[in-house]
TORPA-709268 format. One record per residue (C-alpha): residue in three letters; x, y, z. Coordinates in steps of 0.05 Angstrom, whole numbers, padded with zeros to 5 digits, always signed. Layout:
<recs>
ALAXYZ/...
</recs>
This chain:
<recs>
UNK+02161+00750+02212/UNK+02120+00733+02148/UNK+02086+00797+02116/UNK+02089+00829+02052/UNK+02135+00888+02053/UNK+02179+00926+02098/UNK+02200+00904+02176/UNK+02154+00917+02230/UNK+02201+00956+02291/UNK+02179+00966+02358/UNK+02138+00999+02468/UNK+02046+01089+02627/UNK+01981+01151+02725/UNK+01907+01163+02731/UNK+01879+01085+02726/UNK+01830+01073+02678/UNK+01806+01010+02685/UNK+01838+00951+02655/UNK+01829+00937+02577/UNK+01781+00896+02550/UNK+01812+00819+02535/UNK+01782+00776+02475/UNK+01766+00707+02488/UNK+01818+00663+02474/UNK+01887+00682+02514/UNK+01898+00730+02568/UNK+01948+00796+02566/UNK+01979+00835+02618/UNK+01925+00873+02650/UNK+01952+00944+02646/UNK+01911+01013+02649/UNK+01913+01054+02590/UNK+01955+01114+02607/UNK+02011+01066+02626/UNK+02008+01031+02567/UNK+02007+01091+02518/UNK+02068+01117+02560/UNK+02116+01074+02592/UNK+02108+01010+02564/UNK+02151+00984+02512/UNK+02118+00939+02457/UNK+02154+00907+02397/UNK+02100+00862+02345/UNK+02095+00800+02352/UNK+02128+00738+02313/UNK+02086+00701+02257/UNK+02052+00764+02230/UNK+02013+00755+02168/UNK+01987+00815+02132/UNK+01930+00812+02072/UNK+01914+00869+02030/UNK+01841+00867+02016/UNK+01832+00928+01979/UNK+01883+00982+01957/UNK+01870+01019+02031/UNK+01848+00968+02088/UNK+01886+00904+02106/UNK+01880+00849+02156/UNK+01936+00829+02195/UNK+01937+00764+02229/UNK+01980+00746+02291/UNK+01979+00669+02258/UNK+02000+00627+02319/UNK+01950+00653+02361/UNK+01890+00668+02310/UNK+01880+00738+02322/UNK+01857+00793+02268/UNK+01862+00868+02269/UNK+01830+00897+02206/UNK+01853+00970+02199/UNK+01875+01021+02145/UNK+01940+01006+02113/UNK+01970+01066+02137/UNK+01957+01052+02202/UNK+01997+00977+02190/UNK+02047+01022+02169/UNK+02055+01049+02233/UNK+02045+01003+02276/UNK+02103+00962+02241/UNK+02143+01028+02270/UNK+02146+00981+02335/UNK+02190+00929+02296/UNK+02215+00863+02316/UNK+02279+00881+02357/UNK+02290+00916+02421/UNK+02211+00938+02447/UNK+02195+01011+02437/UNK+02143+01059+02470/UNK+02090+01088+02436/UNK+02110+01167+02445/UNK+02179+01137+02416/UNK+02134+01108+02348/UNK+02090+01171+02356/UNK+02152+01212+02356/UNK+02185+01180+02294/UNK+02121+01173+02260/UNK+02112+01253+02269/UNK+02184+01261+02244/UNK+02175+01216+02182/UNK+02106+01247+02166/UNK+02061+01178+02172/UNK+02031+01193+02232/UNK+01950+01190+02231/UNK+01905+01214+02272/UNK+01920+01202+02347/UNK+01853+01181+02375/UNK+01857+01128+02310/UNK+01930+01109+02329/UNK+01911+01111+02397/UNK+01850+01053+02385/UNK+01886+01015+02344/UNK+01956+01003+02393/UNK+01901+00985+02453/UNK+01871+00932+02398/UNK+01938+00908+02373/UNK+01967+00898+02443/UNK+01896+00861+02462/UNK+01899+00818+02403/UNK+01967+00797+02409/UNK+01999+00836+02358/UNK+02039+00880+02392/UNK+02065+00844+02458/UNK+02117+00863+02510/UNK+02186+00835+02519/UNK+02186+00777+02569/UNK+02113+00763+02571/UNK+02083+00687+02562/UNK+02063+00689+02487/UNK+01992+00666+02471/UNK+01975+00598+02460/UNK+01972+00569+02394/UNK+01914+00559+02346/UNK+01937+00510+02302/UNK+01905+00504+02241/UNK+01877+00435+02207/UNK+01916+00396+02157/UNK+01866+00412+02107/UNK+01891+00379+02030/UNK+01829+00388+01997/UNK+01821+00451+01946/UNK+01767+00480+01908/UNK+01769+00536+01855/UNK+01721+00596+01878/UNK+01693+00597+01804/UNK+01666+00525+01816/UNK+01627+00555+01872/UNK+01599+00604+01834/UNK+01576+00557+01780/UNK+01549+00506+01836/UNK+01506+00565+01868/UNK+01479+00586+01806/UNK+01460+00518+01777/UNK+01429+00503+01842/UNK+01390+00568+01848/UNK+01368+00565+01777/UNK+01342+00474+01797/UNK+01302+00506+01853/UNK+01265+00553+01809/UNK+01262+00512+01758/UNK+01239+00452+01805/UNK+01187+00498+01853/UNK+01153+00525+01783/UNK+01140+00453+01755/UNK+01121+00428+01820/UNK+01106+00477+01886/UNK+01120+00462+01955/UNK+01078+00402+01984/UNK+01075+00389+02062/UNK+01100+00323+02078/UNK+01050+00269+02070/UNK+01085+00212+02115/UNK+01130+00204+02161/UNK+01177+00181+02115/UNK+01185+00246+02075/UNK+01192+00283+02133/UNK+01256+00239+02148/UNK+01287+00238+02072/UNK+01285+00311+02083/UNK+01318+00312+02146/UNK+01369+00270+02112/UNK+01376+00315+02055/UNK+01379+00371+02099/UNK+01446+00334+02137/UNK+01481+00314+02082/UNK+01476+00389+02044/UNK+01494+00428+02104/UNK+01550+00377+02107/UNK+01570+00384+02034/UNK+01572+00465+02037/UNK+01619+00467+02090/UNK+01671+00408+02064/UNK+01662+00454+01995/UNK+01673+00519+02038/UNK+01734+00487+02068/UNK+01762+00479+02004/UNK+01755+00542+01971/UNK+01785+00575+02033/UNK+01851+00538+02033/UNK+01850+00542+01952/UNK+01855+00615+01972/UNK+01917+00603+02020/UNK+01872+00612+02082/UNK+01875+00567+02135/UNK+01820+00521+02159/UNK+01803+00514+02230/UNK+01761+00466+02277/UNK+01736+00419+02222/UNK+01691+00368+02260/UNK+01622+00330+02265/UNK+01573+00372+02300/UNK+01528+00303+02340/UNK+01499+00356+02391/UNK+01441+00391+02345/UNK+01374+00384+02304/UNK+01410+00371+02243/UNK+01480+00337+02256/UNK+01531+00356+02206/UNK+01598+00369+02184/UNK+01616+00436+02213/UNK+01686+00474+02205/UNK+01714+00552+02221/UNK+01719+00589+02158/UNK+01735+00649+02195/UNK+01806+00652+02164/UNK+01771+00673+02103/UNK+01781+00741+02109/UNK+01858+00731+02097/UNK+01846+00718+02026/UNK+01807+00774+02015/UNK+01730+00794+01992/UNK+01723+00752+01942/UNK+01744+00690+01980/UNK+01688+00707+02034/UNK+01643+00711+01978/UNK+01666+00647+01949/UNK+01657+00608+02005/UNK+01589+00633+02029/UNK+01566+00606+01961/UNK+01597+00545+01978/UNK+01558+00535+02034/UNK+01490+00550+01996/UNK+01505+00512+01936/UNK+01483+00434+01964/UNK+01420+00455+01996/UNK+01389+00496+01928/UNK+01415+00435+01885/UNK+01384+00388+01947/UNK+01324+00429+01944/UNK+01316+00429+01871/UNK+01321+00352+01860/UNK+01273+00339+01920/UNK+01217+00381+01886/UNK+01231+00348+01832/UNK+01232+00274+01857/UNK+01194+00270+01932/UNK+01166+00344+01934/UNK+01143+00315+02009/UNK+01210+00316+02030/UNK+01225+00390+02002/UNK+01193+00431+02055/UNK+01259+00407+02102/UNK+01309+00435+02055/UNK+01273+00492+02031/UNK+01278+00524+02110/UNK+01345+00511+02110/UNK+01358+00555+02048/UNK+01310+00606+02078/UNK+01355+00609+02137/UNK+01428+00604+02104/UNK+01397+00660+02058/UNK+01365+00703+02122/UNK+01380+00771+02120/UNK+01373+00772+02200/UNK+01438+00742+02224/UNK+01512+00738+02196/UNK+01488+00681+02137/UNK+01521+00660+02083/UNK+01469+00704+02042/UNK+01490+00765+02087/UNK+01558+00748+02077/UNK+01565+00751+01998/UNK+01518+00806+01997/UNK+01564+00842+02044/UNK+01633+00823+02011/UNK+01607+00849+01940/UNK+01572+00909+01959/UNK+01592+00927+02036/UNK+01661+00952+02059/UNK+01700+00921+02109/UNK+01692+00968+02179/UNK+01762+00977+02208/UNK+01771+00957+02282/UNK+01793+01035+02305/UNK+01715+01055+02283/UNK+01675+01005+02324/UNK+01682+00967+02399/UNK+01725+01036+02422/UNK+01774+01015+02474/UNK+01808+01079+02482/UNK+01774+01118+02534/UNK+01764+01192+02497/UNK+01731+01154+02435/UNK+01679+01127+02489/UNK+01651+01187+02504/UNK+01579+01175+02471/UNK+01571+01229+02428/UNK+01640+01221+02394/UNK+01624+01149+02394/UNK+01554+01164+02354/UNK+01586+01211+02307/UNK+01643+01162+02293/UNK+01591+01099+02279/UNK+01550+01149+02234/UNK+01605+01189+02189/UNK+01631+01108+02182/UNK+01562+01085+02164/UNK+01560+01043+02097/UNK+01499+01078+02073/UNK+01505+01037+02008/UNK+01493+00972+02038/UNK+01444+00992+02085/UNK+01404+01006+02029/UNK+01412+00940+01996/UNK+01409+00909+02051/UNK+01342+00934+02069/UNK+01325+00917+01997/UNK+01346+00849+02007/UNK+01313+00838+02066/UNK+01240+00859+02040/UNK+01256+00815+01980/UNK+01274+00758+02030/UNK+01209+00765+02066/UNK+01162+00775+02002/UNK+01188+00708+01976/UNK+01180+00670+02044/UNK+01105+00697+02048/UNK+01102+00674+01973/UNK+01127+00605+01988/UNK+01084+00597+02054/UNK+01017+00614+02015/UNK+01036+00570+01960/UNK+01052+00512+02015/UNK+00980+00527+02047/UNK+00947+00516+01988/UNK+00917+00580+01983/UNK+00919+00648+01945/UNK+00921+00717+01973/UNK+00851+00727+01967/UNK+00832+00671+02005/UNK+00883+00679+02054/UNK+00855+00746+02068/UNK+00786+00734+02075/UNK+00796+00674+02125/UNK+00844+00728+02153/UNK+00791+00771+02167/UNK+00744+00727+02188/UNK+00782+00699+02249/UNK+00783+00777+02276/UNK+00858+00783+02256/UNK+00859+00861+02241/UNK+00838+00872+02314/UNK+00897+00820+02337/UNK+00943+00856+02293/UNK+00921+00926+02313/UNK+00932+00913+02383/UNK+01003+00879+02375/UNK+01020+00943+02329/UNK+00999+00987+02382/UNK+01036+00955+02437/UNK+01104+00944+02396/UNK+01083+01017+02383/UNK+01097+01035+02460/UNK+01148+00994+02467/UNK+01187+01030+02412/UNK+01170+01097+02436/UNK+01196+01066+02510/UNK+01257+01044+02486/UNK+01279+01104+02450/UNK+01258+01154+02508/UNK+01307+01110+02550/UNK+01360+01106+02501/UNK+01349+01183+02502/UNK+01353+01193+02578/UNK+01413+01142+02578/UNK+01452+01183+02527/UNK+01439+01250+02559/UNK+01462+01228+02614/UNK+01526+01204+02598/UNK+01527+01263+02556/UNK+01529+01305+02619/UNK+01583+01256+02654/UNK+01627+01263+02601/UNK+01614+01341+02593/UNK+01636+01350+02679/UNK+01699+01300+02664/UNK+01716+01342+02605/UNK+01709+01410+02637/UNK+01767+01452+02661/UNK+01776+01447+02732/UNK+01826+01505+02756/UNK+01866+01480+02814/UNK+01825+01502+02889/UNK+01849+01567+02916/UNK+01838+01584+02991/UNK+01823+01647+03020/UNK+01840+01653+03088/UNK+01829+01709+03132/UNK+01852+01695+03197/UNK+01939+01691+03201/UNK+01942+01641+03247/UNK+02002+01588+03253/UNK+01943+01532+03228/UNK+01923+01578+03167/UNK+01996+01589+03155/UNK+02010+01528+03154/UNK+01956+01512+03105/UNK+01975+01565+03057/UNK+02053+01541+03055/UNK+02021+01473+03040/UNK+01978+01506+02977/UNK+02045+01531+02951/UNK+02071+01507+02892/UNK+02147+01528+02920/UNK+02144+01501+02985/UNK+02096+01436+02960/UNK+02171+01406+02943/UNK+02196+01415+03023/UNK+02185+01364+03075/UNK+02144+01381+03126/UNK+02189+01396+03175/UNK+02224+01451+03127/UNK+02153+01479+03119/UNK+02151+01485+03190/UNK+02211+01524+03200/UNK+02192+01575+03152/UNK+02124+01577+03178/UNK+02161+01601+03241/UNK+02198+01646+03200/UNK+02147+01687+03148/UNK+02124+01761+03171/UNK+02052+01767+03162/UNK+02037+01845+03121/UNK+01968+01876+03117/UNK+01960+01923+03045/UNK+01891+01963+03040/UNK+01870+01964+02970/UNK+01905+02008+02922/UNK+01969+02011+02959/UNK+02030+01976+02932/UNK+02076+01922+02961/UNK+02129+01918+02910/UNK+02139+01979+02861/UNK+02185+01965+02804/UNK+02264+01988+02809/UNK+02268+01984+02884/UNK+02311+01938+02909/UNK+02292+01874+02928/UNK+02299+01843+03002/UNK+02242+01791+03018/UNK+02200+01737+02985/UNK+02127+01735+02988/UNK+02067+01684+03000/UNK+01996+01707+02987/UNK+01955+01695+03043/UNK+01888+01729+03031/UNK+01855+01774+02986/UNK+01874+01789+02910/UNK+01938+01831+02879/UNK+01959+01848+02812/UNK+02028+01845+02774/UNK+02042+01908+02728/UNK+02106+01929+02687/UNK+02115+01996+02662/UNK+02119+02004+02587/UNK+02172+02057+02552/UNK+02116+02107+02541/UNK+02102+02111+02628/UNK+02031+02072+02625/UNK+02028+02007+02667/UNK+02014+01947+02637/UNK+01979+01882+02673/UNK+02011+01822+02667/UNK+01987+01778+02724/UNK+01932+01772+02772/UNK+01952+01727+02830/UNK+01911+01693+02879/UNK+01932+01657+02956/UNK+01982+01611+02950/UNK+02017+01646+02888/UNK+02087+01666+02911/UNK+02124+01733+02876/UNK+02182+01773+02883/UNK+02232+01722+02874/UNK+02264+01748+02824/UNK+02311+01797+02853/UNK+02319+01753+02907/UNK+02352+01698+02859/UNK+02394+01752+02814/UNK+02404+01802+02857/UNK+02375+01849+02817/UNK+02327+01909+02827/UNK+02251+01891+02821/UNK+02221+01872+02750/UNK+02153+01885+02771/UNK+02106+01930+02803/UNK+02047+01884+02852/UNK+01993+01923+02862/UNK+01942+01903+02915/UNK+01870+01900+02882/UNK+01826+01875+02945/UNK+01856+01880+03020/UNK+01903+01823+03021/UNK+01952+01796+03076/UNK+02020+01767+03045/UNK+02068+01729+03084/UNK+02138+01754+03073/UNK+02204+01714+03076/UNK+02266+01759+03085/UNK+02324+01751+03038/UNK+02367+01717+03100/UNK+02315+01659+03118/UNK+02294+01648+03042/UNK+02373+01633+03030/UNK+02386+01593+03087/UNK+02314+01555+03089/UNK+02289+01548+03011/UNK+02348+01563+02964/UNK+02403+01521+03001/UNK+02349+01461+02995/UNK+02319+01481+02925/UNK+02362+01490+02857/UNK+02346+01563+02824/UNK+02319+01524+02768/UNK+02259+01481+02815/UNK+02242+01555+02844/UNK+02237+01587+02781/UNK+02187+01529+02746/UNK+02150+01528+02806/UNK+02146+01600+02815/UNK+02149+01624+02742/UNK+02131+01576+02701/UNK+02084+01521+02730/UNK+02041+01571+02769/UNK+02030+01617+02705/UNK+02013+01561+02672/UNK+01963+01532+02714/UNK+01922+01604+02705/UNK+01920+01587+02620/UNK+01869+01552+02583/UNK+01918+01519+02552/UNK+01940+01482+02612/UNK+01880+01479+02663/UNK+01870+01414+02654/UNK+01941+01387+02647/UNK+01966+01341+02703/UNK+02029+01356+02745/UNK+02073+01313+02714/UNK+02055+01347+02643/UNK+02065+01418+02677/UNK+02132+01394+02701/UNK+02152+01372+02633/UNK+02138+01430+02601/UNK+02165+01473+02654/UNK+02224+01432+02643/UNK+02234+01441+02567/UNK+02202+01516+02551/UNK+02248+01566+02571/UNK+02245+01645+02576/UNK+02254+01691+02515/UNK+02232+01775+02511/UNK+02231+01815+02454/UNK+02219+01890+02456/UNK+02175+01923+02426/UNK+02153+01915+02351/UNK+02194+01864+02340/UNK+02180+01808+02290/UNK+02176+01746+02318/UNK+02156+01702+02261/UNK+02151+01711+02185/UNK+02104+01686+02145/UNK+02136+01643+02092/UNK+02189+01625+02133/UNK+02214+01570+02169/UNK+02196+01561+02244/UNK+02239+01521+02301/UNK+02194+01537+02368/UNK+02132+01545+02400/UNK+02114+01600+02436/UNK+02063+01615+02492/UNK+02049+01680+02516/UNK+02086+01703+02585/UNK+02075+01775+02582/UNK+02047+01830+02531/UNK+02008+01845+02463/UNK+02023+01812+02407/UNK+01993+01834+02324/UNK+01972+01772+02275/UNK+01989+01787+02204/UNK+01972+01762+02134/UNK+02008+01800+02081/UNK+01986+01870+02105/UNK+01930+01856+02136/UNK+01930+01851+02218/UNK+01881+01792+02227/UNK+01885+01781+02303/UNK+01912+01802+02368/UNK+01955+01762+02425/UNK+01952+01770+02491/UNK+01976+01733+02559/UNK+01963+01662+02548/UNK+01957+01651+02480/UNK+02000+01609+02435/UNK+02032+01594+02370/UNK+02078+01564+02329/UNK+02047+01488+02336/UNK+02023+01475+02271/UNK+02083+01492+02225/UNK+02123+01450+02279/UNK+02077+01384+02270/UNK+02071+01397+02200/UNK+02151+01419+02189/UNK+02123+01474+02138/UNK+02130+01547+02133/UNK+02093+01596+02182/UNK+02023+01620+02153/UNK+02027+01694+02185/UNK+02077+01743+02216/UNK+02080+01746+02286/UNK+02102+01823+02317/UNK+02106+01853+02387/UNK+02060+01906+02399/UNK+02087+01921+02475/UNK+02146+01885+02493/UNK+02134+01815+02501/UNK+02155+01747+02540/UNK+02144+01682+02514/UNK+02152+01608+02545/UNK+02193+01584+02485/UNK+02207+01511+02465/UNK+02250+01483+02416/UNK+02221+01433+02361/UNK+02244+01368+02382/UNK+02232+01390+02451/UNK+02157+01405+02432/UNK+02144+01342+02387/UNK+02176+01296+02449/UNK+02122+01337+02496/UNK+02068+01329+02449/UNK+02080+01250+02438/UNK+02087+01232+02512/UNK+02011+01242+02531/UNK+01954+01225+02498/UNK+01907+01272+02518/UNK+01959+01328+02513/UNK+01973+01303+02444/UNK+01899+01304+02419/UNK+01889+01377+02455/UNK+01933+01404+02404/UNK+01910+01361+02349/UNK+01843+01384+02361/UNK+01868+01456+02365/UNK+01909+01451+02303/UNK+01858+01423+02264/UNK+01813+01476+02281/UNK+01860+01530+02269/UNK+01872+01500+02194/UNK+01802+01486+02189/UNK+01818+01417+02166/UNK+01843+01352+02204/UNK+01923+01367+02213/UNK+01935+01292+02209/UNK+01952+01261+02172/UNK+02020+01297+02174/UNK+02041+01328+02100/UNK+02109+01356+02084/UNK+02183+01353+02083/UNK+02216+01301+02131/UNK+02250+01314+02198/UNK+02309+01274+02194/UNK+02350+01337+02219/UNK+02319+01330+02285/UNK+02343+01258+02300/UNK+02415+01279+02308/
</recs>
């Protein structure tokens, strides 16, 4: 694989629906989720990569002519895929995290969908692209001699037009010499374009005769142009221009009847309306080159429109807006210029026949109607973006899972509350019906307990109806809340699995009706066909988290995956859990109690149920910024580093959650990643 430094290395469901496919070669139609997870990508062969400035580079998948301009650190890691054995991207995203080059995820994110798309990253055992072979192109030009040929041509025109101003064509004749002119220079620029691209080491597409148009010509692709950087665009723009100002100038000069051909063809390769050559040097000497992860979002969180608006407009090349708009008004004044001059006429004149023909009315009346039309379009554009607004604000909400309350205890509502249950959700149904048969329905009046803590512990039990709280007691006698549980929530499991005494008091807070499960059926129906450890993330872990902000909007798989790495960890009271200055291995969310946030000797903030910490010194590998102690005695959901980076790199919108949090605890984007390297954690 041809690039300049390094070895590239190498890669998912909710569907979204399929990504977008360029014209030119069609890719594996996959939705995004399964391609940011599962799939394993390795880039492509024939890569070419051009450094155009010291930050941005193009990389070109050469057989099959496709470009992905981007930031140079984000070639860096995409070249984390290598060339060998395909790898997927929480794998790169994983590495990249441990070898601090990872950027930011919804700018990774865009740019793998593009890559993949383009042909630059491509999966193992998939048809490659077809080929886009370039022309045998022999013929080179210097860039400078394309300066000099625009400028000597540029200063023949003025030169020519002051001596001797436009004329319209007086025969028929003239009118056909500059039709002729017209050929041959369009011609000319684009053989001369040709050749300053490949003196450049570009390639040179598609060269050809175009029969088919006003003005048959020469034509080639000088798209390639990019590869050899701003200056070559520049250079061959000028190209292009250079044969129709000399071809203008001489014609002024010598048959200024046949001029008024060639002088609308510079007008249009110099328009400031469309991609022209004018546009183009203008754009490679004062412009910067827009990287494909800020425009034409494929990856479905950047679409959301307001992100999408703020994106185009923190991006925005104010600069050469400016002289563009400058440009453009100079473009226009000399066209007005030229078309009085060709008329005959001066302003004056032009302005009192103007007025005579009852043109200010005309005008007034177009103005006015472009006027409305304006102020139509942009209350549309307004409705359109508020409502998308609002359709991406209900997909974004949090949308806590549907709980039930059912009075009645009949075998149907049974049955339906088993079925709401995260433990018994992982039974067949026939299991479910058997303990149907088996649970005890229990009526508790408000205030009254069902499960006081110490007592000894002989059934399990399935909220039906109504509303109950968990409590422990705390060394100095007061109870503390831990848990508010709703129907479907199952509790008092624990003793049943030890064999222990009752860790918790469950207090009934409106009249409920549990379902209880004696210690006899619960062995012989749920724990001889669950493992202790399925009961205890479904129980414990899955169902507490499913109550946090953190996870409310997590899917099932990601709840099982963190239920799956985080374990349990308490800590009694005013204990230190973390130090600032010091090195931190785990992240912890809040199970139980009250926790005190420190800086130096100041407390700064409080923890409680739910919250969590630890994240940021793990993505960034650096020391903790504040001491962490118990102010009750506490359990935590704990998970180990490598654990938590893995968890964090497997899904995307998982991994921009806590980016997003991160960066708004730092008060600063937390990517890209700064700090010591994680090359511990790879053994």
């Amino acid at each position: 694989m041809h690039q300049p430094e390094g070895a590239p290395r190498e890669k998912a469901a909710q569907v979204i629906p399929p990504l977008h496919v360029q014209p030119g070669f069609e890719v594996a139609k996959l939705d995004q989720q399964t391609l940011l997870t599962v799939v394993e990508l390795r880039c492509a062969e024939g890569l070419r990569c051009a450094q155009i400035s010291p930050t941005q580079c193009i990389v070109k998948q050469e057989s099959a002519r496709r470009y992905l301009s981007m930031a140079t650190t984000h070639w860096k890691a995409l070249r984390a895929f290598g060339d060998g054995p395909g790898r997927s991207v929480p794998q790169v995203l994983f590495q990249l995290v441990m070898d601090r080059d990872c950027v930011q995820l919804r700018e990774f994110y865009e740019i793998v969908i593009k890559a993949y798309q383009r042909g630059i990253l491509r999966i193992d055992g998939t048809e490659p692209p077809p080929q886009v072979r370039p022309a045998a192109w022999s013929h080179e030009l210097s860039g400078s001699w394309a300066k000099f040929a625009a400028l000597a041509g540029g200063a023949l025109t003025v030169v020519a037009l002051f001596r001797q101003p436009l004329a319209l064509p007086s025969s028929p004749w003239e009118l056909l010499a500059g039709w002729f002119v017209v050929c041959a220079a369009l011609s000319a620029g684009n053989w001369l374009a040709a050749a300053v691209v490949r003196y450049r080491n570009a390639e040179v597409y598609a060269p050809g005769f175009l029969w088919r148009s006003p003005f048959p010509r020469f034509r080639v692709d000088l798209g390639d142009a990019v590869m050899g950087g701003t200056g070559t665009v520049a250079d061959a723009a000028l190209a292009q221009v250079a044969p129709i100002a000399v071809a203008l100038g001489a014609a002024a000069l010598l048959l200024p009847g046949a001029a008024l051909l060639p002088a609308a063809a510079l007008a249009v390769l110099l328009a400031p309306f469309w991609w022209s050559p004018g546009i183009r040097v203008l754009h490679a000497r004062t412009g910067r080159r827009r990287d494909d992860d800020k425009w034409d979002f494929q990856f479905e969180p950047n679409r959301e429109v307001w992100r999408a608006l703020r994106t185009r407009l923190r991006h925005l090349d104010l600069r050469f807006v400016g002289i563009h708009l400058a440009y453009s008004s100079g473009w226009v004044s000399a066209l007005l210029v030229l078309s009085g001059l060709l008329l005959f006429g001066n302003w004056v004149d032009l302005w009192r026949a103007f007025q005579g023909s009852g043109g200010p009315r005309i005008t007034a009346f177009l103005v006015l109607a472009l006027l409305g039309l304006a102020v139509t379009t942009l209350l549309s554009a307004l409705g359109a973006i508020g409502y998308l607004t609002w359709r991406d604000w209900r997909a974004r909400r949090p949308r806590p899972p549907a709980r039930v309350t059912r009075g009645e205890v009949t075998p149907e509502a049974i049955a339906a509350c088993i079925a709401d249950s995260l433990l018994f959700q992982m039974l067949p149904a026939a299991d479910r019906a058997v303990i149907a048969a088996a649970l005890e329905p229990e009526r508790h009046a408000a205030g009254s307990v069902i499960i006081r803590e110490g007592d000894p512990g002989d059934k399990l039990y399935l909220l039906h109806a109504g509303e109950v709280e968990v409590t422990r007691a705390l060394p100095n006698g007061r109870g503390d809340r831990v848990a508010s549980l709703v129907p479907g929530d199952v509790f008092g499991e624990i003793a049943l699995l030890k064999g222990s005494a009752r860790t918790r008091s469950v207090r009934v807070v409106e009249p409920a009706v549990v379902l209880a499960l004696r210690r006899e059926a619960f062995e012989g129906l749920v724990l001889s066909r669950l493992s202790r450890t399925q009961i205890e993330d479904a129980v414990q872990k899955i169902a507490f988290l499913q109550r946090t902000p953190l996870a409310a909007n997590w899917s099932p798989h990601a709840l099982a995956a963190f239920a799956r790495r985080a374990s349990f960890q308490d800590y009694p009271i005013d204990a230190f859990i973390l130090h600032e200055g010091e090195d931190n291995h785990f992240f912890y969310l809040v199970y139980e109690g009250r926790l005190a946030v420190q800086r130096g000797q100041e407390e700064v903030a409080q923890l409680s149920i739910g919250d969590f910490f630890g994240e940021i010194s793990l993505l960034q590998n650096s020391i903790t910024r504040a001491t962490i102690v118990t102010r009750t005695p506490a359990r935590f959901l704990v998970m180990h580093k490598r654990d938590f980076l893995q968890f964090f790199a497997k899904d995307s919108a998982i991994g921009l959650q806590f980016e997003a949090i991160s960066s708004r605890r730092l008060g600063e984007p937390i990517f890209p990643l700064q700090g010591k390297s994680l090359d511990l954690l790879r053994a």
